[in-house]
C-alpha positions in Angstrom: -26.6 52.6 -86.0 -24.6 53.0 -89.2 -25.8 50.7 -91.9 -23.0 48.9 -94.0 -23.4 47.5 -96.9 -22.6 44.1 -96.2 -20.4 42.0 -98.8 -22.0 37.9 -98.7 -19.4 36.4 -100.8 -16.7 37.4 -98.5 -16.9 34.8 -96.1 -19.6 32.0 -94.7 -19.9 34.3 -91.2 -20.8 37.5 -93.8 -23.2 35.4 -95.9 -24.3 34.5 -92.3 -25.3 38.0 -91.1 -26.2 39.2 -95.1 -29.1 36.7 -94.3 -29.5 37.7 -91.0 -30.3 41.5 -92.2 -32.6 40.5 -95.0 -34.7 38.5 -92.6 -35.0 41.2 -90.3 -35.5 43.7 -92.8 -38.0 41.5 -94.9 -40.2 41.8 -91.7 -39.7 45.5 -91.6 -38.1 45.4 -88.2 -35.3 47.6 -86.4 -32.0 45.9 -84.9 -34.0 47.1 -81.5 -36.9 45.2 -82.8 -34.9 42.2 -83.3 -33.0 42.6 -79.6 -36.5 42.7 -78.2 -37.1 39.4 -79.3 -34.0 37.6 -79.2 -32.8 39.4 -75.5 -29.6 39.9 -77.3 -28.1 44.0 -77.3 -28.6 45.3 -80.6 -24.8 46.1 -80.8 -24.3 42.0 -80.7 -26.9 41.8 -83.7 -25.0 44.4 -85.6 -21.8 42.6 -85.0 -23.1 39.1 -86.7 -24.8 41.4 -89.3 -21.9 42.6 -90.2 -19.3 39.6 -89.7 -17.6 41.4 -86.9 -19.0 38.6 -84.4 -18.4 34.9 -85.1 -22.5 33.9 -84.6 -23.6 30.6 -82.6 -25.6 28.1 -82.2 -27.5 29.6 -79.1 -27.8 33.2 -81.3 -28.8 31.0 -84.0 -31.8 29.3 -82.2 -32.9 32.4 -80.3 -32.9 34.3 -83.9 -34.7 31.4 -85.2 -37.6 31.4 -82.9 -37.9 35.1 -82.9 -38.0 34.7 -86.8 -40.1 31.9 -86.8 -38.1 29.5 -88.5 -37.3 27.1 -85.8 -38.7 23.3 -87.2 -38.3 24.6 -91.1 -35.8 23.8 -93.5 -34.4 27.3 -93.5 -33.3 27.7 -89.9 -30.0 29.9 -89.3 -29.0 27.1 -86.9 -28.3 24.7 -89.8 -26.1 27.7 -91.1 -24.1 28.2 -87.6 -23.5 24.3 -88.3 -21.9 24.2 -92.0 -19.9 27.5 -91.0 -18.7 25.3 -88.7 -18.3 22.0 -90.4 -15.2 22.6 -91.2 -14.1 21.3 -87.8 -16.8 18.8 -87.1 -16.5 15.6 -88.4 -18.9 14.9 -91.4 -22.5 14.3 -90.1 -21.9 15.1 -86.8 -23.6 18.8 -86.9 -27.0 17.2 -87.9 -26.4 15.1 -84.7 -25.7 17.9 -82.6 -28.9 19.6 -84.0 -31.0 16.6 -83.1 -29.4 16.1 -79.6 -29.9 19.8 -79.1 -34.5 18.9 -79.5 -34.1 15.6 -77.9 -36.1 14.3 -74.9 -33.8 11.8 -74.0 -30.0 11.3 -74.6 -28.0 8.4 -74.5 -24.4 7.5 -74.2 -21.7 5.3 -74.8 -18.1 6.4 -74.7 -14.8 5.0 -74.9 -11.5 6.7 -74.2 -13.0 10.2 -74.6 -15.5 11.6 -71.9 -18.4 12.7 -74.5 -19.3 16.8 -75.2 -21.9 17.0 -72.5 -19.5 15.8 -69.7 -16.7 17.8 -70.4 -14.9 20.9 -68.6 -13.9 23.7 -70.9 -10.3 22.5 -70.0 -10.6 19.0 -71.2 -11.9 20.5 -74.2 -9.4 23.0 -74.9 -6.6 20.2 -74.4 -8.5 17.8 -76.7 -9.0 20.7 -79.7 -5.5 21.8 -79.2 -3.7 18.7 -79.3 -5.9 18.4 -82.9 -4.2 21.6 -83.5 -0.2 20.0 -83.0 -1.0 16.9 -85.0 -1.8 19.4 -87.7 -5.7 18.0 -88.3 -7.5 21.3 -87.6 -6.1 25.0 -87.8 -6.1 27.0 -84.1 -9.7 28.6 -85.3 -11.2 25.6 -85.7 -9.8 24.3 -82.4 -11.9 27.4 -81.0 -15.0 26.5 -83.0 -15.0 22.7 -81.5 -14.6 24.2 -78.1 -17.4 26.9 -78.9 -19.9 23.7 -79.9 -18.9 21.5 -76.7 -20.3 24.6 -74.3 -23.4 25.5 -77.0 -24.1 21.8 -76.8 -24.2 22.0 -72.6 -26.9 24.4 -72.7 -28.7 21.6 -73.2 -28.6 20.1 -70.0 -29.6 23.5 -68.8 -32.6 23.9 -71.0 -36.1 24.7 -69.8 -38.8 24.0 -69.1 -37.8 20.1 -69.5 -34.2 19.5 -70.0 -33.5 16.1 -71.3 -32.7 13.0 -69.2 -29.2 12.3 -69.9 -28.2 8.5 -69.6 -24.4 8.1 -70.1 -22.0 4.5 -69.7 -18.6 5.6 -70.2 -15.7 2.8 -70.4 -13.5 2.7 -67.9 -11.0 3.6 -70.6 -12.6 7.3 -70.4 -11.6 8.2 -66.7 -8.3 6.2 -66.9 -6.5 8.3 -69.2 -5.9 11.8 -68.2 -6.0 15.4 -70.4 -5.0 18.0 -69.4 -2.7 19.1 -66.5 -3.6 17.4 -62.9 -5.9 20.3 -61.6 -7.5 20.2 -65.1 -7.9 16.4 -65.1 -9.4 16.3 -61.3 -11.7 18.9 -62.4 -12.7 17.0 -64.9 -13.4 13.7 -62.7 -15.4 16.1 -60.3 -17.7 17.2 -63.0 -18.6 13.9 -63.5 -19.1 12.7 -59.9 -21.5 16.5 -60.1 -23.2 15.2 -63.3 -23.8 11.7 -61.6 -25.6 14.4 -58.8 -28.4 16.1 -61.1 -32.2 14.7 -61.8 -31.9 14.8 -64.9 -28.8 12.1 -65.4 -28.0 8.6 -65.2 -24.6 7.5 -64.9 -22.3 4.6 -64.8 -18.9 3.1 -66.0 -18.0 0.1 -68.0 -15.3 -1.6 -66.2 -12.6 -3.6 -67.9 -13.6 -6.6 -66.0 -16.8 -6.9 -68.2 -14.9 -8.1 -71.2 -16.8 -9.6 -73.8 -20.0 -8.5 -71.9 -19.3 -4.6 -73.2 -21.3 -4.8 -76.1 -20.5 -2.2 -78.3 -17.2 -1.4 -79.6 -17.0 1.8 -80.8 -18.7 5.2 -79.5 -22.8 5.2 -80.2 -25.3 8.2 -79.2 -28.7 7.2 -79.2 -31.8 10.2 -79.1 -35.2 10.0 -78.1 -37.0 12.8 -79.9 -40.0 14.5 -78.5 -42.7 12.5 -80.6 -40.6 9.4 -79.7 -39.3 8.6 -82.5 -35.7 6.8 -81.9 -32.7 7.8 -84.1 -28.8 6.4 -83.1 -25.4 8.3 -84.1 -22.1 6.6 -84.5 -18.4 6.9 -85.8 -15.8 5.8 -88.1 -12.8 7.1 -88.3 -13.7 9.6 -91.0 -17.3 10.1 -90.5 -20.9 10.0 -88.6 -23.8 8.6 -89.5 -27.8 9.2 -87.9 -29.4 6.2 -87.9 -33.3 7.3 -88.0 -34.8 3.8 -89.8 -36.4 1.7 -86.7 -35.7 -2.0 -87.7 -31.7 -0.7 -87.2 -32.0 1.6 -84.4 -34.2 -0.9 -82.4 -32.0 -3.7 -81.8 -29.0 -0.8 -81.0 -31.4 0.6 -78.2 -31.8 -3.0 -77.2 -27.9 -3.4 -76.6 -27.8 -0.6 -75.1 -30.4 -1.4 -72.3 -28.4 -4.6 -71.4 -24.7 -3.1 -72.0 -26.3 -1.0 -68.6 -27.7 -3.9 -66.5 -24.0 -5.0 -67.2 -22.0 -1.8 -66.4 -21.5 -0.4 -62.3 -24.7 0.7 -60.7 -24.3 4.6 -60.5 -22.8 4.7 -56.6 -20.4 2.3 -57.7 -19.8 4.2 -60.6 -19.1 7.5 -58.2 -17.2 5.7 -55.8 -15.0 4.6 -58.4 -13.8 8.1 -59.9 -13.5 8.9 -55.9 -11.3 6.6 -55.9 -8.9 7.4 -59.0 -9.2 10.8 -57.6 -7.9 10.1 -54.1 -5.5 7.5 -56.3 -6.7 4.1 -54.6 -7.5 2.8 -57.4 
């Protein structure tokens, strides 16, 4: 293949493949050396390389391990994440990074169905209606929808995906996105999540009142030496929570906000029921 001179200042996606080529190079290996390793085509490296491909997390993390930069300061994942800042709300691409390692992964939610639950339609119609309040441009819309799948991958990762424990408020699957299909869809993958080894899952119902005990959205991680760190939200930013005297009381909520909330069948029944409208 050709080689073009590449111009880093152009963009963050050319800076992006600039590094990528003076990594590989540094190492004194081909684009075919480099698709070896990755298991990407060496025409899809070429394209990042040269900013003709938009790169992403998962190309991010396969380069990093092949480059051996995975765990390090310097990982081309934590690039793919401030090219993409521009549409994530501030800290939340260091959560996403942790959540991607994590051993265990926590949930609460209310009024939105959280990242790792949604369909690629509830997504779409949550970017885009960003995109007609005029908060994010159409190409960021893209990018948040991009992160939402990348982030699924982890509930697909092996050898040991993470156990996923979610409590959603009833708020979440009481106000539809989306068109009807879309929004049924979107209840079914939820009764399909509730199905997998992997997941715990169960609603908050209204009827709990003051025994909900968080207010706002929290994410809570369980990393693989066990350490315990906890995300939330204002309105304007994210936070990660990694000092144990605060996240260990959170956790503790947590554990009784889901000896409060429906069992999981309950939980199941009761998105059968909004979806046969019973309820």
């Amino acid at each position: 293949m050709n080689r073009n001179e590449l111009a880093p200042d152009a963009s963050p996606r050319a800076a992006f493949g600039a590094r990528l080529r003076s990594l590989r190079e540094a190492r004194g290996w081909t684009l075919d050396d480099l698709s070896e390793r990755m298991e990407y085509s060496a025409s899809h490296i070429s394209g990042v390389e040269n900013a003709n491909r938009a790169p992403t997390v998962k190309f991010a993390q396969r380069a990093d391990r092949a480059l051996e930069l995975t765990g390090t300061g310097e990982t081309l994942t934590n690039d793919v994440f401030r090219i993409k800042s521009g549409s994530l709300l501030e800290g939340f691409p260091e959560y996403v990074l942790s959540e991607g390692r994590a051993a265990e992964v926590r949930y609460f939610e209310t009024g939105i169905i959280p990242g790792l639950l949604q369909t690629e339609a509830y997504a779409e119609a949550l970017a885009q209606s960003a995109v007609r309040r005029g908060t994010i441009t159409p190409e960021q819309a893209h990018e948040r929808v991009a992160v939402v799948a990348e982030r699924q991958d982890a509930l697909r990762r092996t050898p040991a995906p993470p156990l996923v424990m979610a409590v959603l408020d009833e708020s979440c699957v009481r106000r539809p996105i989306g068109t009807i299909a879309e929004w049924d869809a979107q209840l079914s993958r939820l009764m399909e999540f509730a199905e997998q080894p992997n997941t715990v899952f169960q609603l908050a119902p209204f009827s709990m009142g003051v025994r909900r005990a968080f207010n706002l959205p929290l994410y809570i991680l369980t990393m693989p030496d066990r350490s315990i760190v906890a995300y939330a939200e204002s309105a304007t930013r994210g936070h990660l929570e990694r000092d144990g005297k605060f996240v260990a009381p959170i956790l503790s909520t947590y554990y009784q906000l889901q000896a409060h909330a429906l069992s999981q069948p309950d939980s199941v029944t009761m998105i059968r029921q909004i979806r046969e409208g019973t309820s």
